[in-house]
N, C-alpha and C positions, 0 to 999 in steps of 0.2 A: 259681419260682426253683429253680433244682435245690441238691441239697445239697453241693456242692464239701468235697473233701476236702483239707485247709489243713496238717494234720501228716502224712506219709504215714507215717512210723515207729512212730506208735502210732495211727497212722487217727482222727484226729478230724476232725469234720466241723465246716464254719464252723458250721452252729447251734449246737453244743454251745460253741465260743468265742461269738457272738453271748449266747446265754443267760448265760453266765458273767459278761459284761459287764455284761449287763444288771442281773445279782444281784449286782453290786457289780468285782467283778475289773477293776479301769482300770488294772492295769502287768502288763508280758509275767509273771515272779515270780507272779502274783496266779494270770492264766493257765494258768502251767505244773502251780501247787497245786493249781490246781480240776480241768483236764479231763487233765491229764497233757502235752498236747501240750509238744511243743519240749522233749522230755527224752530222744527217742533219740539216737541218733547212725547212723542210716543215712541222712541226708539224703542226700549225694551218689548213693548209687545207687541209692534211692527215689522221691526227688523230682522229677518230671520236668523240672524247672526247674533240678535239680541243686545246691539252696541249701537253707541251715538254713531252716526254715518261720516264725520270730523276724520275719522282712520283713513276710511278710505278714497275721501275728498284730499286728504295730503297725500296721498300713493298716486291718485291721478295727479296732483300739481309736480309734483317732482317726478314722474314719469315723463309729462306733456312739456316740465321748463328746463330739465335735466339739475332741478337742486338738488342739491344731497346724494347723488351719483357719484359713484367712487370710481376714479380715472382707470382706464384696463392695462 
């Protein structure tokens, strides 16, 4: 799996969110303390999706803590 880059304003990579998660950090807040992501504000002309990186920082948390999963 390659390491995708999830804040482009201060370059974190999903591992360093993943880990974060994993060492406790389950709300965006927890996220921003620990690895810094989603605290710039160059999103729009960094981002190549042109969005704050907060979307897809809550897609990994509730991927990685199973929040917001809908039972099968």
């Amino acid at each position: 799996m390659k390491d995708k880059t999830i804040c482009y304003c201060i370059g974190v990579k999903e591992s360093a969110i993943v880990r974060a998660i994993r060492e406790g950090a389950h709300t965006l807040r927890a996220i921003r303390k620990t690895t810094k992501a989603c605290t710039g504000n160059l999103c729009k002309d960094l981002n190549p999706n042109g969005r704050c990186c907060s979307i897809d920082i809550m897609a990994i948390i509730e991927r990685e803590t199973g929040k917001g999963s809908k039972p099968k």
